[in-house]
Structure formats: C-alpha cells, structure tokens
TORKOL-4160 file (C-alpha; in steps of 0.2 Angstrom, whole numbers, padded with zeros to 4 digits, m for minus):
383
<pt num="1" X="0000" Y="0000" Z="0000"/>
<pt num="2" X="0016" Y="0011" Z="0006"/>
<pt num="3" X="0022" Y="0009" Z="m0012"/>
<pt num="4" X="0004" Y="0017" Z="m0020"/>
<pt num="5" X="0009" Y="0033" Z="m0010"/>
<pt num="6" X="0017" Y="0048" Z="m0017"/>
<pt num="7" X="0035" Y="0049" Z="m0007"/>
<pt num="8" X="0036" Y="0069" Z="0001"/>
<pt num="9" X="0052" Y="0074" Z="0006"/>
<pt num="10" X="0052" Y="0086" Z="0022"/>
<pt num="11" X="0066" Y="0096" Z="0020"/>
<pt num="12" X="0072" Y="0107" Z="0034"/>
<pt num="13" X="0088" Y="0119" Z="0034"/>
<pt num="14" X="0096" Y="0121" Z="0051"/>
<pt num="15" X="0107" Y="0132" Z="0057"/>
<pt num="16" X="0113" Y="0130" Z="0077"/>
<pt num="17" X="0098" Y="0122" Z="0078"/>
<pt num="18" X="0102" Y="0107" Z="0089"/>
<pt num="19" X="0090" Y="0113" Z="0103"/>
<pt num="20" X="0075" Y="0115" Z="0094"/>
<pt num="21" X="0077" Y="0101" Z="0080"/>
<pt num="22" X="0069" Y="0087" Z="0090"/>
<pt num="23" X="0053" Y="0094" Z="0090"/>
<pt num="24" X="0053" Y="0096" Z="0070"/>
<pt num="25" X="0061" Y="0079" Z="0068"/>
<pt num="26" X="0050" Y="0069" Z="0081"/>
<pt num="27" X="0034" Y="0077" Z="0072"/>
<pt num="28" X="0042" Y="0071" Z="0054"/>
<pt num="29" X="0046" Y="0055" Z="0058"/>
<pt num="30" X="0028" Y="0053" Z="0068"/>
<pt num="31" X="0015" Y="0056" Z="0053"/>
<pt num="32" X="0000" Y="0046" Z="0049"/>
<pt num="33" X="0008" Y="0048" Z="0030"/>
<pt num="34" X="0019" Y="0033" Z="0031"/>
<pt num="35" X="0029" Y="0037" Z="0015"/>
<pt num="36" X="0040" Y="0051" Z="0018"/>
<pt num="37" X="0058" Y="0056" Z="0019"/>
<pt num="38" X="0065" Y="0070" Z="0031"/>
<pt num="39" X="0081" Y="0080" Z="0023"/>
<pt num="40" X="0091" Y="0088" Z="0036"/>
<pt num="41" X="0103" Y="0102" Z="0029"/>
<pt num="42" X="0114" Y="0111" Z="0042"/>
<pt num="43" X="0121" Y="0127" Z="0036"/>
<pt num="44" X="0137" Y="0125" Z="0045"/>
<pt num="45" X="0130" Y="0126" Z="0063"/>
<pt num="46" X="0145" Y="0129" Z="0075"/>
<pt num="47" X="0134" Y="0121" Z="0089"/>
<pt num="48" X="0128" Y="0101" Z="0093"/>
<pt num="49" X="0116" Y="0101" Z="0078"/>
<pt num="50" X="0127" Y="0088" Z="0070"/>
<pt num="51" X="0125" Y="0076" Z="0083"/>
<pt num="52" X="0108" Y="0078" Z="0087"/>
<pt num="53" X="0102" Y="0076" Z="0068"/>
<pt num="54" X="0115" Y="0062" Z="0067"/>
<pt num="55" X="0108" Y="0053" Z="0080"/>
<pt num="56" X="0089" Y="0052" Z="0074"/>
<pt num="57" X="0098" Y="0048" Z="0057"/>
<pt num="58" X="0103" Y="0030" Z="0067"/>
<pt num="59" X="0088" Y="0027" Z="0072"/>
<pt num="60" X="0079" Y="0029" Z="0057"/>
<pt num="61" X="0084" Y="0030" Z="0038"/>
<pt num="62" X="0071" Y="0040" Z="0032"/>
<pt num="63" X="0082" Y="0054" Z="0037"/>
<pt num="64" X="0096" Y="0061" Z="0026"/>
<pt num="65" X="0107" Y="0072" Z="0033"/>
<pt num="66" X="0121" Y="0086" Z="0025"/>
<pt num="67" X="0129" Y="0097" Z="0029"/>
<pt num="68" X="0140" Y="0113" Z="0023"/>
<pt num="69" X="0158" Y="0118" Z="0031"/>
<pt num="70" X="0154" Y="0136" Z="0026"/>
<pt num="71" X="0138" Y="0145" Z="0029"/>
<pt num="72" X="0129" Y="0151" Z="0015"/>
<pt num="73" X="0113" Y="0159" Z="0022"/>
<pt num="74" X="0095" Y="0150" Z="0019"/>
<pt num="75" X="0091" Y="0156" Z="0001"/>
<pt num="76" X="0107" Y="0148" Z="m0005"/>
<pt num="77" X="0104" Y="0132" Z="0004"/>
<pt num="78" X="0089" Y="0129" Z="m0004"/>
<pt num="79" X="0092" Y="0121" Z="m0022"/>
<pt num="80" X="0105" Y="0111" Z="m0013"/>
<pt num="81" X="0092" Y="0103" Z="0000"/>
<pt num="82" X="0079" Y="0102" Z="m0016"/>
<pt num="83" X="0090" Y="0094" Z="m0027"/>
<pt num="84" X="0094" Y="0080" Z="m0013"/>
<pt num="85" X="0074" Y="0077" Z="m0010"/>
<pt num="86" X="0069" Y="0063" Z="m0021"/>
<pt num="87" X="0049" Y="0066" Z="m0016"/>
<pt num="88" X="0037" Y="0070" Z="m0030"/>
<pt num="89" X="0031" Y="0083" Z="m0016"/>
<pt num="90" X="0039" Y="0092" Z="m0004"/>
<pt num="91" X="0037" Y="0102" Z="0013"/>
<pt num="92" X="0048" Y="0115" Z="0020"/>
<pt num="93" X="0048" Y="0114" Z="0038"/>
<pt num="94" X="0059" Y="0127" Z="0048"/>
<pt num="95" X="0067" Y="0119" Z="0063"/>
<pt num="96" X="0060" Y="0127" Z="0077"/>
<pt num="97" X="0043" Y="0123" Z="0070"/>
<pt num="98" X="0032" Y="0106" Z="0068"/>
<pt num="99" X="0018" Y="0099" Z="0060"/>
<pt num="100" X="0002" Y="0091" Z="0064"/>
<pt num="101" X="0002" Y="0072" Z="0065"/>
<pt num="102" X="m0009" Y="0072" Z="0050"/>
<pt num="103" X="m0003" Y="0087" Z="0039"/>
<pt num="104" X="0005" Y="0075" Z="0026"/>
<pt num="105" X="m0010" Y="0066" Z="0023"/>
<pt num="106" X="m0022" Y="0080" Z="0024"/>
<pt num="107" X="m0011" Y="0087" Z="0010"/>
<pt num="108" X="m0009" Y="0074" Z="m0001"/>
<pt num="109" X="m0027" Y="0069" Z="0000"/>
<pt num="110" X="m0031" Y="0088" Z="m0008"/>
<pt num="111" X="m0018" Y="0087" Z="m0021"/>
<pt num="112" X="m0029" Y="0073" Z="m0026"/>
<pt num="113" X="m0046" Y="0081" Z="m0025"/>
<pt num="114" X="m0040" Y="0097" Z="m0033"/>
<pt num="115" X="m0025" Y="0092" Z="m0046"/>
<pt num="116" X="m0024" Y="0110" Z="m0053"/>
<pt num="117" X="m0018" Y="0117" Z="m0036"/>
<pt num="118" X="0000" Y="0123" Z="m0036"/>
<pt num="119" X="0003" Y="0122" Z="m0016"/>
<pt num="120" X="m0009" Y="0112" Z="m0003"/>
<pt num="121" X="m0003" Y="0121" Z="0015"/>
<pt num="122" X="m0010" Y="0119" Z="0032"/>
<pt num="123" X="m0016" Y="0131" Z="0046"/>
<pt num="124" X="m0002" Y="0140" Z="0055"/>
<pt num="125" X="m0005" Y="0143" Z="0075"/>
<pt num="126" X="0007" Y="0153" Z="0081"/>
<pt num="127" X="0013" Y="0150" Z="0099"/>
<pt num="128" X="0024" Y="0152" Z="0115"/>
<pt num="129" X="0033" Y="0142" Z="0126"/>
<pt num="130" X="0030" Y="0151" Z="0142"/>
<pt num="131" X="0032" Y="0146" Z="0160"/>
<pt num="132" X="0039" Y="0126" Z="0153"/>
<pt num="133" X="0022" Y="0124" Z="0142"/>
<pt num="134" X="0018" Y="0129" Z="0125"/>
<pt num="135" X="0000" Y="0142" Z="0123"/>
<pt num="136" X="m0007" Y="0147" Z="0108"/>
<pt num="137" X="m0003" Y="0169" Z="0102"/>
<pt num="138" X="m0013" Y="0168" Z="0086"/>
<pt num="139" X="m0019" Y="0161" Z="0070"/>
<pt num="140" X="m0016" Y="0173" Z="0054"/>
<pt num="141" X="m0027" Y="0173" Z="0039"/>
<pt num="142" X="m0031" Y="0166" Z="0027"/>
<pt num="143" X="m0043" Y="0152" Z="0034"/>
<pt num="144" X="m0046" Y="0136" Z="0026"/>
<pt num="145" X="m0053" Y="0133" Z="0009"/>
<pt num="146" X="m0050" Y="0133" Z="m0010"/>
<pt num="147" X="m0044" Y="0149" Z="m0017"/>
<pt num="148" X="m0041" Y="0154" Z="m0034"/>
<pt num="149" X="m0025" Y="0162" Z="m0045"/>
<pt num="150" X="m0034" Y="0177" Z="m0047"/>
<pt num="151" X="m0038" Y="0180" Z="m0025"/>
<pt num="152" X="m0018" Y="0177" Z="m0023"/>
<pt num="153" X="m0015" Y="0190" Z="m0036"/>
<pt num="154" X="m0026" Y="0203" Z="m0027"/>
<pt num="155" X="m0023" Y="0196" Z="m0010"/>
<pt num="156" X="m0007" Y="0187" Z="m0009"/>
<pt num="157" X="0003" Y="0204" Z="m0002"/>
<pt num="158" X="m0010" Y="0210" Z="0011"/>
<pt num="159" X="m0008" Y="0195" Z="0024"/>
<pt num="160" X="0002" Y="0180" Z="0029"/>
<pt num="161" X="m0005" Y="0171" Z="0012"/>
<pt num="162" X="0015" Y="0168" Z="0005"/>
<pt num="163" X="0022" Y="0164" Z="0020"/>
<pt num="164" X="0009" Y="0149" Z="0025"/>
<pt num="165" X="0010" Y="0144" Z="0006"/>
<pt num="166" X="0031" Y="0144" Z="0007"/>
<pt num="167" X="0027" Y="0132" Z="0023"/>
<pt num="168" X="0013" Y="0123" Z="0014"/>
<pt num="169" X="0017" Y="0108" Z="0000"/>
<pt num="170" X="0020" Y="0109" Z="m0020"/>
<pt num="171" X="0029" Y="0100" Z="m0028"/>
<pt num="172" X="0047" Y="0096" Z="m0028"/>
<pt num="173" X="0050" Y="0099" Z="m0045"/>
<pt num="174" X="0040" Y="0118" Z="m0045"/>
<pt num="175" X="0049" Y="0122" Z="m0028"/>
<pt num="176" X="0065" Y="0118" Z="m0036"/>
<pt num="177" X="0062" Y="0129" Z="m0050"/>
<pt num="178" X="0058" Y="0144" Z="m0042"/>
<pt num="179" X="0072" Y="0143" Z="m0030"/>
<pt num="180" X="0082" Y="0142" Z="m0044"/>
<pt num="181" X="0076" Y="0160" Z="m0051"/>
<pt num="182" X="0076" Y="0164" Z="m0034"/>
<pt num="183" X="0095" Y="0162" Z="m0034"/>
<pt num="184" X="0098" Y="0169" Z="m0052"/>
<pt num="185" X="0087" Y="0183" Z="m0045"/>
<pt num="186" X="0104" Y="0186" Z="m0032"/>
<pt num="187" X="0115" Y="0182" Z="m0044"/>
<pt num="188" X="0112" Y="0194" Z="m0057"/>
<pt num="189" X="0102" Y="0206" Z="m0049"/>
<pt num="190" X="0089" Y="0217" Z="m0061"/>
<pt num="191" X="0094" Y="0234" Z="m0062"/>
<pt num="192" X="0084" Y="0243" Z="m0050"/>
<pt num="193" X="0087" Y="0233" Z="m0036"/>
<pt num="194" X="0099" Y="0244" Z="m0024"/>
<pt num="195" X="0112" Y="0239" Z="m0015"/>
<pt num="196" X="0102" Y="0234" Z="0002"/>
<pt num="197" X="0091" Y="0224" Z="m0006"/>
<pt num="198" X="0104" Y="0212" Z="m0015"/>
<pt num="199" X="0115" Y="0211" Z="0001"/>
<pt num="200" X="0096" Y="0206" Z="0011"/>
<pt num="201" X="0092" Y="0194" Z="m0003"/>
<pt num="202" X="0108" Y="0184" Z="0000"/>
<pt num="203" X="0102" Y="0178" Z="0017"/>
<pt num="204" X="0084" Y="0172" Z="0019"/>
<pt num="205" X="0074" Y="0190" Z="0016"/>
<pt num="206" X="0061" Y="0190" Z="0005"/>
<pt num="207" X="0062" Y="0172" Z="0001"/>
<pt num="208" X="0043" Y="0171" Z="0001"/>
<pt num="209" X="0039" Y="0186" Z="m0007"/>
<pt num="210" X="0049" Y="0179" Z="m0023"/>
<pt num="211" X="0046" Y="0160" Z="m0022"/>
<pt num="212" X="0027" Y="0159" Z="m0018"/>
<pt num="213" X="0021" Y="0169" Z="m0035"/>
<pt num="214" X="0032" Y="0161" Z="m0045"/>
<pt num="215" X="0024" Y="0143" Z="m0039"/>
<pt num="216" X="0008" Y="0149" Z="m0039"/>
<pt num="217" X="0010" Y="0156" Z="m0055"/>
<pt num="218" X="0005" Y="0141" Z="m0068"/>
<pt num="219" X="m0009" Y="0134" Z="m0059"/>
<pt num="220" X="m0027" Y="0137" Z="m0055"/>
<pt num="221" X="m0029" Y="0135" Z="m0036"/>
<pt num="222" X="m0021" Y="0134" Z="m0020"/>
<pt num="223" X="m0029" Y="0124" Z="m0006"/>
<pt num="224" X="m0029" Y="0127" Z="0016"/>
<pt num="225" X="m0031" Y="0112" Z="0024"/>
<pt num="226" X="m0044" Y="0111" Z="0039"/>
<pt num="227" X="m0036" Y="0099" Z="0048"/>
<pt num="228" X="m0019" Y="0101" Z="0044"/>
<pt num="229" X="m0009" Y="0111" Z="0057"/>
<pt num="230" X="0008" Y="0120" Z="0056"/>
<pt num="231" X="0012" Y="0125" Z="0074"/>
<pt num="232" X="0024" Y="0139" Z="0071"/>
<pt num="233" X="0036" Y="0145" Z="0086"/>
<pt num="234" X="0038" Y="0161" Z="0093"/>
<pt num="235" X="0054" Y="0165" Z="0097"/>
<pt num="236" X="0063" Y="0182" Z="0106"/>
<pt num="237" X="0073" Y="0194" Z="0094"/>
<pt num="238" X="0089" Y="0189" Z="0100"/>
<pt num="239" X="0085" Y="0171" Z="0096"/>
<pt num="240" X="0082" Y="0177" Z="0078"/>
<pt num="241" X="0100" Y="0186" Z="0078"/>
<pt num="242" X="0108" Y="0170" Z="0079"/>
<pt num="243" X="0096" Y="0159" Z="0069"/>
<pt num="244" X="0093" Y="0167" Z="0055"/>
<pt num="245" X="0104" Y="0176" Z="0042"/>
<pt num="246" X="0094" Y="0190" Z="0036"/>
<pt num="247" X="0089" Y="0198" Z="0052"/>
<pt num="248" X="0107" Y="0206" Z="0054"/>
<pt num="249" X="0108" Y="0215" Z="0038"/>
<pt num="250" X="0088" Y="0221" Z="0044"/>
<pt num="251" X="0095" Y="0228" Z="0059"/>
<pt num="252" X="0111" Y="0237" Z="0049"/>
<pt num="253" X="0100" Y="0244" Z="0035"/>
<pt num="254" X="0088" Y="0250" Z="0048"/>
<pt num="255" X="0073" Y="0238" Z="0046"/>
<pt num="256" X="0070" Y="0231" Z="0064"/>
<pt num="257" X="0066" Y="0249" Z="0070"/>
<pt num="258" X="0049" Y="0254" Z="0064"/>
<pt num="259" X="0045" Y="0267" Z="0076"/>
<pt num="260" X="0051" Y="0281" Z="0064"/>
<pt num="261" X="0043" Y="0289" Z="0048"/>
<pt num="262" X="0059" Y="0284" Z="0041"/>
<pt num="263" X="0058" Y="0267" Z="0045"/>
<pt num="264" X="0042" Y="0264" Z="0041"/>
<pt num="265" X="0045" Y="0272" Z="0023"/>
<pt num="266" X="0059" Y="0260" Z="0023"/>
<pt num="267" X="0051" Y="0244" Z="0031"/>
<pt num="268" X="0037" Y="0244" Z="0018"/>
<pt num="269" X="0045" Y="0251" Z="0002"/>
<pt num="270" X="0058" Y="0235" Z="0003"/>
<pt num="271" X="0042" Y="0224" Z="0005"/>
<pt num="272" X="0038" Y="0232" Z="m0009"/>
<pt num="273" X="0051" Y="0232" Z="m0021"/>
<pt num="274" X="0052" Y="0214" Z="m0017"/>
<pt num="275" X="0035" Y="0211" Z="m0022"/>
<pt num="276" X="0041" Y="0220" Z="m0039"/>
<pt num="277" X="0049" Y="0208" Z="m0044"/>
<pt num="278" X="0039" Y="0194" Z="m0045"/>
<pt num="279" X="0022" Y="0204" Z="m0051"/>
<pt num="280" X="0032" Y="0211" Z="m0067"/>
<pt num="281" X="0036" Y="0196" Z="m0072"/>
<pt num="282" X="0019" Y="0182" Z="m0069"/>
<pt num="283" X="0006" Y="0195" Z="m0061"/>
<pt num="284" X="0007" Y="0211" Z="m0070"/>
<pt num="285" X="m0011" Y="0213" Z="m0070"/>
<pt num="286" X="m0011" Y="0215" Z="m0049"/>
<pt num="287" X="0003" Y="0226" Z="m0051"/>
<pt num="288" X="m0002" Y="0243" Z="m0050"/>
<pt num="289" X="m0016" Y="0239" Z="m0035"/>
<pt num="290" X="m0001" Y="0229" Z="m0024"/>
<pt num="291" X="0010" Y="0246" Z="m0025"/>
<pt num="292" X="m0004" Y="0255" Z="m0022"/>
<pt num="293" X="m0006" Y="0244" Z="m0007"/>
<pt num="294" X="0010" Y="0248" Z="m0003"/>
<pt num="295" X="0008" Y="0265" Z="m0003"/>
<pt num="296" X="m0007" Y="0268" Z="0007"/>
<pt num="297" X="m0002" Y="0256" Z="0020"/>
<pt num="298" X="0016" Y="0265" Z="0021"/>
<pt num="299" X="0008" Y="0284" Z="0025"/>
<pt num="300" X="m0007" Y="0276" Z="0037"/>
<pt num="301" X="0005" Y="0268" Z="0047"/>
<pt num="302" X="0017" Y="0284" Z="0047"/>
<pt num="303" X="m0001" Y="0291" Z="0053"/>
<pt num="304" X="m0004" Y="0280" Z="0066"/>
<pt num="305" X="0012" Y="0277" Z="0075"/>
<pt num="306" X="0015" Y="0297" Z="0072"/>
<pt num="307" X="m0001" Y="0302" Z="0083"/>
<pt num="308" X="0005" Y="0288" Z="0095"/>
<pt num="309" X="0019" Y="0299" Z="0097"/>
<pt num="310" X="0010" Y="0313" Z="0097"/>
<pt num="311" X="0023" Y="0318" Z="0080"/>
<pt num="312" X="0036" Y="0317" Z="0092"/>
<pt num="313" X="0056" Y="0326" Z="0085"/>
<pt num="314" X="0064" Y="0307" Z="0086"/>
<pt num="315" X="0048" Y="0301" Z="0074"/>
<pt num="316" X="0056" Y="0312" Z="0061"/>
<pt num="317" X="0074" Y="0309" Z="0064"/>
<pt num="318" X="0083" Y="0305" Z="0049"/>
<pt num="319" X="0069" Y="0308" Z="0038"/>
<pt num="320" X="0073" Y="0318" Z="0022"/>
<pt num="321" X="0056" Y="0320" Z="0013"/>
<pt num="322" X="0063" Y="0323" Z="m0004"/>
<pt num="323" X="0074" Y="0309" Z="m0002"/>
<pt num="324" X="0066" Y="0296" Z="0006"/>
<pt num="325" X="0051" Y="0298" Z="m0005"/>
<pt num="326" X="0060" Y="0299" Z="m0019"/>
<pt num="327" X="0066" Y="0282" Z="m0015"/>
<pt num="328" X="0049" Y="0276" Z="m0010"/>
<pt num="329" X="0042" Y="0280" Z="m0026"/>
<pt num="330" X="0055" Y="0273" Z="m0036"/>
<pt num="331" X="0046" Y="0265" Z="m0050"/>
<pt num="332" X="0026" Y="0272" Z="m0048"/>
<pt num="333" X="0016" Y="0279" Z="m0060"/>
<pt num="334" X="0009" Y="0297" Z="m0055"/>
<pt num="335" X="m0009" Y="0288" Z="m0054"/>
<pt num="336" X="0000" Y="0277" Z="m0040"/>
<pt num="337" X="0008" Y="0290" Z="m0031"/>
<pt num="338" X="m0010" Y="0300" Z="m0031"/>
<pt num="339" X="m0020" Y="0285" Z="m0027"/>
<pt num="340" X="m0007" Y="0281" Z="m0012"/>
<pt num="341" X="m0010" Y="0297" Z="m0004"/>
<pt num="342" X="m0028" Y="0297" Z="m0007"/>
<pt num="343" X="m0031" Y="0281" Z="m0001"/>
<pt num="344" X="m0024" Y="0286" Z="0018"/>
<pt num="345" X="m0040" Y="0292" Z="0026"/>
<pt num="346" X="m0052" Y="0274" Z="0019"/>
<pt num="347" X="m0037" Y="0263" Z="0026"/>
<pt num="348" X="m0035" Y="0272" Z="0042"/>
<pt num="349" X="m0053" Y="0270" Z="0043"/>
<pt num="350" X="m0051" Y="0251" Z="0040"/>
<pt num="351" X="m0042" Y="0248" Z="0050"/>
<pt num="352" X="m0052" Y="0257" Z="0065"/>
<pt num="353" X="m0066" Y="0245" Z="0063"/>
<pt num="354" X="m0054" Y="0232" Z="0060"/>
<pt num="355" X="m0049" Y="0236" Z="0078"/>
<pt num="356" X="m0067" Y="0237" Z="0085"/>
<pt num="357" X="m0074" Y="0221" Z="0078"/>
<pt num="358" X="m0059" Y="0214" Z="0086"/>
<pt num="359" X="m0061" Y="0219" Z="0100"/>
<pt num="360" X="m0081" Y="0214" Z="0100"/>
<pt num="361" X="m0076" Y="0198" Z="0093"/>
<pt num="362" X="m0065" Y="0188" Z="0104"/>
<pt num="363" X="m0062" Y="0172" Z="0092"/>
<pt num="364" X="m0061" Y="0154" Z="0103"/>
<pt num="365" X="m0044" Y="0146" Z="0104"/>
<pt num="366" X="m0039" Y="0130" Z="0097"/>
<pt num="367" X="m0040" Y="0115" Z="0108"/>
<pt num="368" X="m0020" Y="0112" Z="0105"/>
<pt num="369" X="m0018" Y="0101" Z="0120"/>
<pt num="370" X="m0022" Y="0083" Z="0111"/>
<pt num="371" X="m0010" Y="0069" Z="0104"/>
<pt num="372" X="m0013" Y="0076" Z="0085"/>
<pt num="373" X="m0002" Y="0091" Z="0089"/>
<pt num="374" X="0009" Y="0082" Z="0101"/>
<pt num="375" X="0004" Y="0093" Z="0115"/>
<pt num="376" X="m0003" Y="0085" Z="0132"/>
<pt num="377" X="m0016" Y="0092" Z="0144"/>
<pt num="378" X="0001" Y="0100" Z="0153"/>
<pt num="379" X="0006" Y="0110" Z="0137"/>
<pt num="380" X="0020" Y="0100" Z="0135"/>
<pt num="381" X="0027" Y="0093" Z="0119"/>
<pt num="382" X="0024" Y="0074" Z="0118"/>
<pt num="383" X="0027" Y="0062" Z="0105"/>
C-alpha cells in the first residue's frame, strides 16, 4: 500500500539548531503519512546540531542528513536541499517549527481532489513556550478553503498568504524551479534593485515574497487544509539574531526599528520592491493595486504610529522627505503616487473597525492540548 503513496520529502535547513530540531524531527518522523523522507541540511551550525540530527539519522533511515563547512545563508541552501529530496512533493519545515500528525496526509489527499492546485498548505497557529508549556498567540489569515490564482494575485501581499504557502506543500520539481530563479534573482540582480536589497536577498529576506508567486504562477488553485496544522514558534529577537541570516543586515539597513517615519517608509518600500519583482514578471495585471497597497499602508502607518507619538522630534529623525520619497516611489506611475495618498484616510478607517470588531469579537482558541499536535493536557510537547 506504502508503495501506491506519493513519497514527500520534508526538508528542513538548520542552522545552530540542535535545541530546537527534536521537535521538528519527532513530528516528521511521527506522521499518519507513512511514506516520507526527512532531509536535514545544516548550514554550518557551530553548535551540537550535527549530533543531534546524526543521531535520529541511526535510528531511522528516512532521514538524510548534510551538511556545509561554510555557511551560505537559507536562500542559497535551498536548491542544494531540493536537489537531494527525491519526493514528488515536498514540505519546507523550519526547525524550530512542527507539524500536525496528520498534515502529510491532509495534504496529499487535496492534491488529489484538486489536481490543478499549485501548493496544498496547512493552518499555521502561532505560539509560545511560556512558564515550561507551550500556549497558543494567534492564527493569521487566510482560513481554510480553496482559493483561486486570481484571489492570490489581489490578495497574496495584504496578509500572511506567501508565508503559509512557502510552509505549505507543492511539488518538488515547482519548488526547485523557483528557488532556482530565486538564486539567479541574487546572482544577477535586475537593475533597479539597490544595493540593500541584493545584500538582504543573500540571506533568507524575502524568500517568500519571490518563491510563492512564482509557484503559484501556472496553476489554477491553492488549497488550506482544515485539519492540517503547522504549529509555528515564537521565538525572542535575539534568538532570531543568531538563527537566521537575514535579520542582521535588517538591523544594519535599519529595518528592525519601525517606530520612525523613516523606517516605516523603509520597512514597507523594501516589502515592496520585493513584491516587484515577481508581479512584473507572472502578475502584471495585480501590479499597479499591490503598489498601491503599498503605498497607502506605508503613510497610514506613518499616521498612526505618528499620533501615538504625538509627532514626536525622534519620529522624524533622519527623515529627508525629498529623499526618502523619492526612493519610495522609485518606479510608480503618477496615478500610483496620487492614489497612495488618497487612499490614507479609507485605510485608516479600515483599520479602526478592524480594531473594534476585534475587540467585540474575541475568536475561541484552538483546543491544541491533544496527541494530534503532540501537545498534552500540561502544554508540553509529547510524542
């Protein structure tokens, strides 16, 4: 029967990892899907990740481990991992992170039902370890269902959509493509891309914003699976410091400190440019209204954060209007620009009864203490 089953390779780059891997590995090797592999690569990690990986690799040969003497940041790591997953789907599963006990099968039973789907992807809870036991923070949008090309096109900048579909399953042969343009993306950078942005693009930044479109791109659908849980960690800045390659070229280009007009401008003008250069080429139709987004989004939040500090001098520091909006509009139409602007007061006002129906809305939490998502009654993580 095992045989009838289409393999999926979990892959999962690690670096310094070797505290947080078990979970990720336990919840791999623990799926009602029984025909899987799990491939491990460890972006030089200078702690005990290679024996902790090694030592689940004894114990069981679905998992292929590799690693690299010289670190070379998760964007490049990943046509190295793709090329050694021999699934005809695969998963990226970050290593601080696990999955359902059912996710693989959940998946793989809507790929069936829905073969013109380019990604099948679970819920994503995110949580907190907190006092020795795990509690759920949130569950972003979007929500289960079937969803078309043309509602990521429109949609796929405004919330956590790429990210979940990066995290979701496609397969192997799409996500090694697109990490493939990905990485000609960083070696021959267009044009316009300034400096920042190439240096940013060498780590893991942006990965989504480039990869997911491009996936998405030749099919008709993707698909949320209802009972199919990612169970994403939280984790402290610092921890992110270490971990992950692109957060210290954020903190040096100034992208960590969104508490100044400057930064804002900054924060949601690199979003943008990333977003540039996957709509250009696949979803030129959308591009126009996600710049737009961009724009409005970019001037509310200046609002907003600007009457929290009641226009403070620090919320202006640094900021050179002519220069800094230059740079922001690098690339807009003068319709763009105008239609940025005038969109300010209808998001502002958005997102005011965004906040009230919140507010009147409290949403239940998710039940996460069952074996399913290998949490116990004690918010502890159990196999």
């Amino acid at each position: 029967m095992e045989n009838d089953l289409p393999l999926v390779s979990i892959w999962i780059p690690v670096f310094n990892g070797g505290s947080l891997i078990w979970k990720a590995l336990e919840s791999a090797l623990h799926q009602t899907y029984p025909n899987i592999e799990v491939v491990v690569f460890d972006d030089a990690s200078t702690d005990n990740t290679k024996d902790v990986v090694e030592e689940y690799a004894r114990r069981d040969s679905r998992i292929k481990y590799f690693r690299t003497e010289k670190n070379i940041g998760v964007n490049r790591s990943f046509p190295r991992i793709l090329e050694r997953c021999s699934g005809e789907f695969a998963i990226f599963l970050c290593c601080d992170d696990w999955l359902s006990r059912q996710y693989i099968e959940e998946c793989v039973r809507l790929f069936k039902e829905n073969p013109r789907t380019a990604v099948v992807t679970g819920r994503v809870w995110s949580i907190v370890e907190t006092g020795g036991g795990w509690n759920f923070t949130r569950e972003p949008k979007p929500g289960s269902g079937v969803y078309s090309r043309d509602w990521f096109g429109k949609n796929a900048y405004r919330n956590f959509t790429t990210s979940m579909i990066i995290l979701g399953m496609a397969r192997t042969k799409d996500f090694l493509r697109a990490v493939r343009e990905l990485n000609e993306i960083i070696d021959n950078p267009p044009a316009d891309i300034d400096h920042e942005l190439r240096e940013l693009m060498k780590y893991d930044y942006g990965c989504q914003a480039i990869i997911c479109p491009k996936v998405v791109a030749s099919y008709d659908l993707f698909c949320v699976a209802e009972r199919a849980v990612l169970l994403k960690t939280e984790n402290s800045l610092e921890h992110y410091m270490e971990t992950k390659g692109s957060m210290k070229p954020s903190a040096k280009f100034g992208l960590l400190h969104n508490d100044t007009a400057k930064g804002i401008l900054k924060f949601y003008g690199v979003d943008r440019k990333l977003h540039d250069i996957s709509f250009k080429e696949s979803w030129s139709a959308y591009l126009s209204t996600m710049r737009i987004f961009f724009g409005q989004e970019a001037f509310a939040t200046i609002v907003t954060e600007g009457l929290r500090q009641r226009f403070s001098r620090s919320f202006w520091k640094e900021f050179q209007p002519a220069r800094d909006l230059k740079e922001f509009f690098a690339g807009y139409s003068w319709r763009e620009k105008a239609m940025s602007v005038c969109f300010v007061i209808p998001r502002l006002l958005s997102r005011y009864a965004a906040l009230i129906r919140k507010k009147a809305r409290k949403p239940a939490k998710p039940d996460m203490y069952k074996s399913e998502y290998f949490l116990n009654s004690e918010k502890k993580f159990a196999v």
